[in-house]
C-alpha positions in Angstrom: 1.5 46.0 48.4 4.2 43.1 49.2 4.4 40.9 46.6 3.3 38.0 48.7 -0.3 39.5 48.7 -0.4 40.2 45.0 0.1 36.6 44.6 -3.0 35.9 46.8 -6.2 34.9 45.7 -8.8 37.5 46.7 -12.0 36.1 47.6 -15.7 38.3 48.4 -18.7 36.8 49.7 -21.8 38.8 48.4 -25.4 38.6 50.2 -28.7 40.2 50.5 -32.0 40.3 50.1 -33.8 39.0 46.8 -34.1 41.8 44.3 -31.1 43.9 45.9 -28.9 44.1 43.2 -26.8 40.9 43.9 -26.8 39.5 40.3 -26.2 42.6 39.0 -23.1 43.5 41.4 -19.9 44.0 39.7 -20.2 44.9 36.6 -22.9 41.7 35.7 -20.3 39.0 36.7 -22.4 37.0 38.9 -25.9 35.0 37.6 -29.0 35.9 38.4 -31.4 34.1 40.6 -28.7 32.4 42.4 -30.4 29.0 44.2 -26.8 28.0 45.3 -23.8 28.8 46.5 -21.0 29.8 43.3 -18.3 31.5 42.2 -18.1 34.0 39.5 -15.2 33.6 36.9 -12.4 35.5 38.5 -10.9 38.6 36.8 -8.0 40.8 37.3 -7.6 44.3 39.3 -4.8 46.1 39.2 -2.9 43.0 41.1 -5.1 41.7 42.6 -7.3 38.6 41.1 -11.2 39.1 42.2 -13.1 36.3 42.9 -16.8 36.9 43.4 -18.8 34.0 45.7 -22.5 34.8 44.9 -25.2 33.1 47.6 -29.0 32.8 47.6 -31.2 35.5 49.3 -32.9 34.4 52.8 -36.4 35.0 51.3 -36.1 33.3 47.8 -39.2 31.9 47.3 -37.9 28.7 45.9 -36.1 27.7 49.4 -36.8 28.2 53.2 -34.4 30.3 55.5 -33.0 26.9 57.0 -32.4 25.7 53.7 -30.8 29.0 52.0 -28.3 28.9 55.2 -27.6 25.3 55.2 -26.5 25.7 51.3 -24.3 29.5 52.7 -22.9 27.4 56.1 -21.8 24.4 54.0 -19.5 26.3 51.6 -18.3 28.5 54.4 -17.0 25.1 56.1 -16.2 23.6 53.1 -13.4 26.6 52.0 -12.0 27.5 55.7 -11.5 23.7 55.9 -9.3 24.2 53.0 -7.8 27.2 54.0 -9.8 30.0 52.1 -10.6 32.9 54.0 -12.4 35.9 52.7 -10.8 39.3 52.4 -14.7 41.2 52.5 -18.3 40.4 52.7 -20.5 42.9 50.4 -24.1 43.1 51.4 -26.6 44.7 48.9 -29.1 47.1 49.7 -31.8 49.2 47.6 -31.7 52.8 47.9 -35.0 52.6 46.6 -37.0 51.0 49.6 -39.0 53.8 51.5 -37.7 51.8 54.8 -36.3 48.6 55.7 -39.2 45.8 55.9 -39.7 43.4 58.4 -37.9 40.8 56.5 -35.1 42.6 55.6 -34.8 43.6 58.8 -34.7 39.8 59.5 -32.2 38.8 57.1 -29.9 41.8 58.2 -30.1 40.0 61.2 -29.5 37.0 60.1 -26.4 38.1 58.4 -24.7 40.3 61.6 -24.7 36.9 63.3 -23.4 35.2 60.4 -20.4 37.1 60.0 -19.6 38.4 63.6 -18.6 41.4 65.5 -14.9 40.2 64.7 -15.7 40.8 60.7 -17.9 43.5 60.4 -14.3 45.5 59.7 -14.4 43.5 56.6 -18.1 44.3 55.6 -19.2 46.8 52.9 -22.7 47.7 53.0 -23.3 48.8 49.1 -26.5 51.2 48.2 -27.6 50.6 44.7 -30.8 51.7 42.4 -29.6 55.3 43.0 -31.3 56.5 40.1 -34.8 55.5 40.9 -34.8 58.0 43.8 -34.3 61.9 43.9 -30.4 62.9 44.9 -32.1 64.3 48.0 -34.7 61.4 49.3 -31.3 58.8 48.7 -29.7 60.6 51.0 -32.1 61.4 53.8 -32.8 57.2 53.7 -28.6 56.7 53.4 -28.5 59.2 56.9 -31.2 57.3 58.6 -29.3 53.8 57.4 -26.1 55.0 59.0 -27.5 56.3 62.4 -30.2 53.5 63.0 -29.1 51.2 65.9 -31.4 48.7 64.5 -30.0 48.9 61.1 -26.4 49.6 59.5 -25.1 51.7 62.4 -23.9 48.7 64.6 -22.0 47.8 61.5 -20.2 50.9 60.9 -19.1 51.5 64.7 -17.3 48.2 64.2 -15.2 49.5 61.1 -17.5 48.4 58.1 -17.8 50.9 55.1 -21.2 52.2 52.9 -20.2 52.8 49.9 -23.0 53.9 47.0 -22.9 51.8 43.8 -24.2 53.8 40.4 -23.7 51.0 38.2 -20.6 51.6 36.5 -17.4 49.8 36.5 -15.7 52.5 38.7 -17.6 52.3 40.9 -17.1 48.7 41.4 -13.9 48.5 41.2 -13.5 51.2 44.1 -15.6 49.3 45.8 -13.3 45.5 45.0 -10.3 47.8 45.9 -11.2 49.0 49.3 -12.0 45.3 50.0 -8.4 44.0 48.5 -6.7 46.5 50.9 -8.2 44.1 53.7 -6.7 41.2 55.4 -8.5 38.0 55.1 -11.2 37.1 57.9 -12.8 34.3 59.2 -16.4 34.8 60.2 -18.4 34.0 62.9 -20.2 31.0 61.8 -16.6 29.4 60.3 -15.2 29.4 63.7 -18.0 28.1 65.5 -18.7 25.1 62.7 -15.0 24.2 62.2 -13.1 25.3 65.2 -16.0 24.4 67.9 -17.0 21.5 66.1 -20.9 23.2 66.8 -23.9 22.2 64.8 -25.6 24.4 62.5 -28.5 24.6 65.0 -25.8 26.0 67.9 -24.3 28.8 66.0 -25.4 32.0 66.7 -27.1 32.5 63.6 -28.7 29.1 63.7 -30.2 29.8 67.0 -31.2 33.6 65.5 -33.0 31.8 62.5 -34.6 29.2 65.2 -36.2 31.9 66.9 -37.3 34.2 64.4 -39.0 30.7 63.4 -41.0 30.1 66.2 -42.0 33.7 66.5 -43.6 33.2 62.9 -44.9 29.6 64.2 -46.4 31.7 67.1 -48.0 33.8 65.2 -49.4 31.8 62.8 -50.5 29.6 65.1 -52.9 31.9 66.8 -54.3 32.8 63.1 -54.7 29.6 62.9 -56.7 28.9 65.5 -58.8 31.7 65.0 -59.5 30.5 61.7 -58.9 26.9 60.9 -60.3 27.6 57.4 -57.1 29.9 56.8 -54.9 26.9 57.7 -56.8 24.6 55.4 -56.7 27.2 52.7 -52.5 27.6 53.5 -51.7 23.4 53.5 -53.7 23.4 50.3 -51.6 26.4 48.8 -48.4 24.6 50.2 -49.3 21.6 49.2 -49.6 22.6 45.1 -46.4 24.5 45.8 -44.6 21.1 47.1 -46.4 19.5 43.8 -45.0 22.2 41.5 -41.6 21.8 43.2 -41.6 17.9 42.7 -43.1 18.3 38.9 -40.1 20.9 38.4 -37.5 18.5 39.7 -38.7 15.8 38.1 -38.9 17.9 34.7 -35.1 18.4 35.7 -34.1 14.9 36.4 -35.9 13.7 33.0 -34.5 16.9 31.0 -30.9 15.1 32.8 -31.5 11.8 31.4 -32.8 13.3 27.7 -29.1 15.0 28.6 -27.4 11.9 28.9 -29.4 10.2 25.8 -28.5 13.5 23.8 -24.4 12.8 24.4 -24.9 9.3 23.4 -26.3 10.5 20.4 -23.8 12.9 19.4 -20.8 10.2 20.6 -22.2 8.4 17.9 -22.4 10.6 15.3 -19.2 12.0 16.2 -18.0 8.3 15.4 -19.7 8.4 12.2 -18.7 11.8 11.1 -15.0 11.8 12.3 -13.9 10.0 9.6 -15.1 12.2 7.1 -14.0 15.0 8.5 -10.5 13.7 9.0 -10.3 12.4 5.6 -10.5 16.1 4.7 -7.9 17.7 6.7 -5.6 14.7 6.0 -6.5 15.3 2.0 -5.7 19.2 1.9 -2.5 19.0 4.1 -1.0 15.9 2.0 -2.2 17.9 -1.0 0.4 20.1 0.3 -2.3 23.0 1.7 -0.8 24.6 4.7 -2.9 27.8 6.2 -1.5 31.4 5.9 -4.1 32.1 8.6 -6.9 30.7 11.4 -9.6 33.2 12.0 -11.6 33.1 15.8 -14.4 34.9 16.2 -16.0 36.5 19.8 -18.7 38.6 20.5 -18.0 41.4 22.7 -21.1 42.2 23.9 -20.8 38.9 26.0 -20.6 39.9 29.1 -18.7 36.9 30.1 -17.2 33.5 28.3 -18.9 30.9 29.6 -18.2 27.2 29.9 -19.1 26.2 26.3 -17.0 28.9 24.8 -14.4 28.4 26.9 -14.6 24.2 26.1 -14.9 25.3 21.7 -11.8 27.4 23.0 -9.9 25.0 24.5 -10.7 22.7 21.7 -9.2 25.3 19.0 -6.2 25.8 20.8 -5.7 21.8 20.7 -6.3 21.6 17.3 -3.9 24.3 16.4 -0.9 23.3 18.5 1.5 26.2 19.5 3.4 26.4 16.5 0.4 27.6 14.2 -1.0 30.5 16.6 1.6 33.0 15.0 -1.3 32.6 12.2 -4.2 32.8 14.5 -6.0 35.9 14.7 -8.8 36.5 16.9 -11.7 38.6 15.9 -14.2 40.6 18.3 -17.3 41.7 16.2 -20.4 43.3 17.8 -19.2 46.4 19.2 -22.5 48.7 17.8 -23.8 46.6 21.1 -21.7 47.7 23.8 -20.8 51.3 24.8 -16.3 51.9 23.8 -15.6 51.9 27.6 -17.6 48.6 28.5 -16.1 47.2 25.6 -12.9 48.1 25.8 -12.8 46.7 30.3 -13.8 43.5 28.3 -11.2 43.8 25.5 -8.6 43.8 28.2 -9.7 41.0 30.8 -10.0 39.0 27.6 -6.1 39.8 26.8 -5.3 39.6 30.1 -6.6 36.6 31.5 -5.0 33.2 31.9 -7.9 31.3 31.3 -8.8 33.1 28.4 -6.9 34.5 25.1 -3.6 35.6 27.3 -2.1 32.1 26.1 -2.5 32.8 22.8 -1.7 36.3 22.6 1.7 35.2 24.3 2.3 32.3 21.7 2.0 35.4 18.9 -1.9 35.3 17.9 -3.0 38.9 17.7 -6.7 40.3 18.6 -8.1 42.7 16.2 -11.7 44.4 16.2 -13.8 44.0 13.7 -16.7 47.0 13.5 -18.8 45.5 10.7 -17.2 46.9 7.8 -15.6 46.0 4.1 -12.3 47.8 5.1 -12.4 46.1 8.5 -12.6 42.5 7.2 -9.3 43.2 4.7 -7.7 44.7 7.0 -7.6 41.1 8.7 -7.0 39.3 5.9 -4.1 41.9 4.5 -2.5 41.0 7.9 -3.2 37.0 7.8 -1.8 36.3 3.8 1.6 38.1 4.9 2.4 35.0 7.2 4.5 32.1 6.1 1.6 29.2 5.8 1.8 26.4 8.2 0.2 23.2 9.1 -1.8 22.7 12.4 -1.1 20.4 14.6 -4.0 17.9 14.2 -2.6 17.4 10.5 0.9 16.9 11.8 -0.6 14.1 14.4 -3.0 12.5 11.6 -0.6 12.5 8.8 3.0 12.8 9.8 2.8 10.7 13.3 -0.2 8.4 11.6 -2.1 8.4 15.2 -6.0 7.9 15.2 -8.0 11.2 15.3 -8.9 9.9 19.0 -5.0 9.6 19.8 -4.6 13.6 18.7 -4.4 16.3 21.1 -7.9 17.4 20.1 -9.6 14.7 20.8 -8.1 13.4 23.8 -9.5 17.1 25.2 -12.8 16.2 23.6 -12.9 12.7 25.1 -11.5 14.6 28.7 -14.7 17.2 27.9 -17.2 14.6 27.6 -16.3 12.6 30.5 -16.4 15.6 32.6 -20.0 16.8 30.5 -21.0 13.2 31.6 -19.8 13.1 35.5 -21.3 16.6 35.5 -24.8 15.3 34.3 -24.8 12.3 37.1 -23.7 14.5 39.6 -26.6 16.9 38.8 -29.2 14.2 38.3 -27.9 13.1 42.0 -28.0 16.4 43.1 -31.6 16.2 41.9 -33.2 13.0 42.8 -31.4 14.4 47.0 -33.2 17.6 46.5 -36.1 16.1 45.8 -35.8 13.8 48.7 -34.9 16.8 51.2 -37.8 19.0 49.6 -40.3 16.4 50.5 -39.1 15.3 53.9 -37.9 19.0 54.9 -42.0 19.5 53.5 -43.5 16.9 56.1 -41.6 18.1 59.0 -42.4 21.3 58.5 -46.0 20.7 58.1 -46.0 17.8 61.0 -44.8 20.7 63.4 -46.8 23.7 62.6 -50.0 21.4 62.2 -48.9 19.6 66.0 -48.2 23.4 67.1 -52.0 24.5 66.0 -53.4 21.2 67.6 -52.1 21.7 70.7 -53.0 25.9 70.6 -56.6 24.4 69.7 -56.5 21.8 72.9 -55.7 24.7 75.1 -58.6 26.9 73.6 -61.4 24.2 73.6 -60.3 23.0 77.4 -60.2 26.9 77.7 -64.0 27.3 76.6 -64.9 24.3 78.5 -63.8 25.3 82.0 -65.5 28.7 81.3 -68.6 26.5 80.0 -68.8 24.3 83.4 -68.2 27.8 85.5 -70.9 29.8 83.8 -73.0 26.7 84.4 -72.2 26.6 87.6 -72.4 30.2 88.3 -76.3 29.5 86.7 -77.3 27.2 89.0 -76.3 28.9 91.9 -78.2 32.1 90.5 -81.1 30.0 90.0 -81.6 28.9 93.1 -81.4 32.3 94.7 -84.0 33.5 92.3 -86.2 30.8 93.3 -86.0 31.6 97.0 -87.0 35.3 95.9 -89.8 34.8 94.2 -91.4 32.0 96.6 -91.0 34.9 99.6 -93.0 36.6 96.9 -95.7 34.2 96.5 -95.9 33.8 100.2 -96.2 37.6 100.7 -99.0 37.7 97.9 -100.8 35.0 99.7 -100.8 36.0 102.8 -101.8 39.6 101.3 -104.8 38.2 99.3 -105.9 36.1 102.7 -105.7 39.5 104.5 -107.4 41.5 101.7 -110.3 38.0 101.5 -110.8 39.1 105.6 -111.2 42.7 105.5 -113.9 42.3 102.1 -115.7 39.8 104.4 -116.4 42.8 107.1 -116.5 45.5 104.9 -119.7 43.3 103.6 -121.1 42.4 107.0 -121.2 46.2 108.0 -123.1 46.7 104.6 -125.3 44.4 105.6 -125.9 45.7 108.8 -126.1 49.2 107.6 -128.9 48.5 105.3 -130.8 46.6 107.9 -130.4 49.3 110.4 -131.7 51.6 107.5 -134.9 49.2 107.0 -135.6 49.5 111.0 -135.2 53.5 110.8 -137.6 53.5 108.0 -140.4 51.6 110.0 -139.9 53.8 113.4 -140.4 56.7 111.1 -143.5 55.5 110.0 -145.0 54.6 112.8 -144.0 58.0 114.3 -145.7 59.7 111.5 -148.7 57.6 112.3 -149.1 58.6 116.0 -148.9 62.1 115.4 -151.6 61.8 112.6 -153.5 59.6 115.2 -152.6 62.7 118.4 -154.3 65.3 115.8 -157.4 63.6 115.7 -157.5 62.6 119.3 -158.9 66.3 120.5 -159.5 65.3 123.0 -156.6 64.2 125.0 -154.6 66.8 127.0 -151.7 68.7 125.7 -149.2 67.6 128.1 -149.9 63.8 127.7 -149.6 64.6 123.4 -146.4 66.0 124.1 -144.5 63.6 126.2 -145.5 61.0 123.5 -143.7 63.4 121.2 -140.6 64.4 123.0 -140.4 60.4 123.6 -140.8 59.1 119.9 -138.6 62.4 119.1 -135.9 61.8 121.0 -136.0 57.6 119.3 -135.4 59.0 116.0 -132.8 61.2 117.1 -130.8 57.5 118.7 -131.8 56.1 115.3 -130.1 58.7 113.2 -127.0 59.0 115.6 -126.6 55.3 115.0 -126.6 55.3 110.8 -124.4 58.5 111.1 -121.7 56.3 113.1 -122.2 53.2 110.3 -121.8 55.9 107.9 -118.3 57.1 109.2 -117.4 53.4 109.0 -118.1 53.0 105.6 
């Protein structure tokens, strides 16, 4: 390692999906459901000095995609611009998912094009949550992670790394280490907005998000249409979220100004109580009181110092002055909270950082553990009443130099602490009041075009229904009139049929009639014939042959008569 590099500033961007472990990265040094872009306090490893950059997920639930990469783009601008480049991108991932979802598999997306072919040599793909799976199903998902075309595989062809995270500082720092070995990259989406002077909308990820977008819109929109009740049901939903969102930025912005009335307040009382309290120092140190020892306490089961220790920090190191910290002794309590090894790695970032208690270490203040014992506590104190006494420096200024308690070194770093507290509150109020301005209007538009999208997706159906309306219509009339030809050939048949039918009962009642009169006639021959040959029996007296001509004669008439109503009878 040249000595030019362990100089360097290492800087890691860390991204991925919401509940993937990103907060929890790194042994806890990054805050947890990040809704902006920010660094972690940097630390010290081996030589190198780690600096974390922690970014919202794609699918918070707080922000939209556009607005989660607007936040990521503007910082990534903002630091090349200055000349900051990062030496790896670490990109979380749960073990623990059966299989990457459909919105993972969109962010992961989201993030290739981000960071570019060019960087992927400087991407680590982290598994975490290794312990909520069996050794065996972790691996079989890790195997199907790493040969997927679709998921991690493209990465790793390029020179990226998967490394598995069991939530220890080891494992971390292998992690940080492998990263620090890396010359710094610039990604994708730096080059295209700085170098190409491109709009968010023409990088490569821009365009990826646009489309995955109006797939969504696509979709929804023919839900939508489906079911306009849905949609209704969705803008109302939206619409109490947009409410929620305005109440909870306007809670902010009046929690900002009850802020601002709050340091008034104390200002004041500062002004009333300063006098008091510097009558007392001034009284013991001209009473001739010097201090044998300064006792600062710390909790070790912080994870981290934040801003307001570091400011009471800052402040005691002012009020002491550099002469008196040969009597300072700073005191870590709390260790029944921590395991020895996690508080021990914080022991030594605390010693060995410049921002922290490496100044005063240096300057001859010593750092002692405390367990929460008699013997502990005078073991301090043993140490502290050996030293020679001395005065602090506030007591010098006050009494010696005879400046104003505003004039001392203190409080010109109180004063420089409130006027940054108070810049700090404006800014944030600002910040607020744009958010809320961006929320509402980023609200509309997004609304305006999805409801113009399901209009116009509506048009097209209801023209859609009304061409097939007119057609079927059409297609009716055209049917109809074809039936109507059909059935008058059908009446016309009937008619002619019943006409035909009328004719042939009109004979058929004729040759009845004709028949029975025929009948009638037969009846009366028969008769008559009866009669004559009653009469030829008692005429004795006429000759045989004379009787029976008559008979043959009136025979052979009833024969033609029954010949005749056999042939009507065949016609019947």
């Amino acid at each position: 390692m040249s000595a030019f590099k362990a100089n360097m500033n290492d800087f890691f961007l860390v991204m991925g999906p919401t509940g993937s472990g990103k907060s929890t990265a790194v042994e806890r040094r990054l805050h947890s459901c990040t809704s902006t872009v920010r660094a972690a306090q940097s630390f010290q490893l081996s030589d190198h000095s780690i600096n974390l950059v922690d970014t919202p997920a794609f699918d918070d639930a707080t922000f939209s995609e556009a607005d989660v990469l607007k936040k990521i783009s503007d910082h990534l601008a903002s630091t090349y611009r200055s000349g900051q480049k990062l030496n790896g991108i670490i990109y979380m991932h749960r073990i623990s998912d059966c299989r990457l979802s459909g919105p993972s598999r969109r962010i992961f997306k989201l993030f290739q094009r981000l960071c570019g072919e060019e960087a992927f040599g400087n991407v680590v793909i982290v598994t975490n949550m290794w312990d909520k799976v069996p050794p065996e199903v972790g691996a079989e998902r890790e195997a199907e992670l790493e040969t997927d075309q679709y998921l991690f595989k493209s990465i790793l062809e390029k020179g990226g790394k998967m490394f598995r995270h069991n939530n220890t500082v080891p494992s971390a720092h292998m992690i940080l280490l492998h990263l620090a070995s890396k010359s710094p990259v610039v990604l994708r989406i730096q080059k295209e907005l700085v170098d190409q002077s491109r709009s968010l909308a023409q990088t490569a990820v821009g365009v990826e998000l646009n489309r995955q977008m109006s797939d969504a819109l696509d979709s929804r929109a023919g839900i939508f249409a489906n079911n306009p009740a849905m949609l209704i049901r969705e803008k109302a939903e939206a619409l109490k979220q947009t409410m929620e969102v305005i109440e909870a930025l306007e809670a902010e912005k009046a929690a900002r100004v009850e802020a601002e009335k709050e340091l008034g307040r104390l200002r004041e009382e500062a002004e009333k109580t300063k006098d008091a309290g510097t009558q007392n120092i001034v009284h013991n140190y001209e009473s001739g009181y010097r201090l044998s020892g300064i006792i600062y306490m710390h909790r070790i089961s912080d994870f981290r110092v934040g801003g307001v220790s570091r400011r009471n920090f800052s402040m005691f190191r002012k009020l002491c002055g550099d002469e008196t910290l040969k009597n300072v002794v700073i005191v870590t309590n709390m260790w029944g909270e921590v395991t020895l090894e996690r508080g021990a790695a914080r022991e030594l970032e605390l010693a060995t950082d410049d921002l922290l208690f490496k100044p005063v270490l240096s300057n001859g203040a010593r750092m002692v553990r405390h367990s929460n014992i008699v013997s502990s506590a005078e073991a301090v104190l043993l140490y502290l009443i050996h030293n020679r006494p001395r005065a602090l420096q506030i007591q010098q200024e006050l009494v010696d130099d005879g400046k104003d308690i505003s004039e001392t070194a203190a409080g010109q770093e109180l004063a420089r602490e409130l006027v940054k507290l108070e810049k700090k509150h404006r800014e944030q109020l600002a910040e607020v009041q744009k958010e809320l301005k961006e929320a509402m209007k980023a609200k509309d538009t997004q609304t305006k075009k999805e409801l113009e999208h399901v209009r116009k997706t509506l048009e097209d159906s209801i023209a859609k229904v009304e061409n097939d309306r007119l057609r079927l219509s059409e297609e009716y009339a055209e049917e109809k009139k074809r039936t109507d030809i059909r059935v008058q050939e059908v009446m016309n048949t009937f008619k002619e049929e019943r006409e035909s039918r009328a004719q042939r009962e009109q004979e058929l009642s004729r040759l009845i009639q004709d028949l029975e009169r025929e009948n009638r006639i037969s009846a009366a021959e028969r008769e008559d014939l009866l009669a004559q040959i009653e009469s030829l029996q008692n005429q004795q007296r006429e000759g045989f042959f004379l009787g029976l001509g008559k008979i043959l004669d009136a025979a052979f008439m009833f024969a033609s008569g029954a010949a005749l109503l056999g042939g009507f009878g065949n016609c019947i």
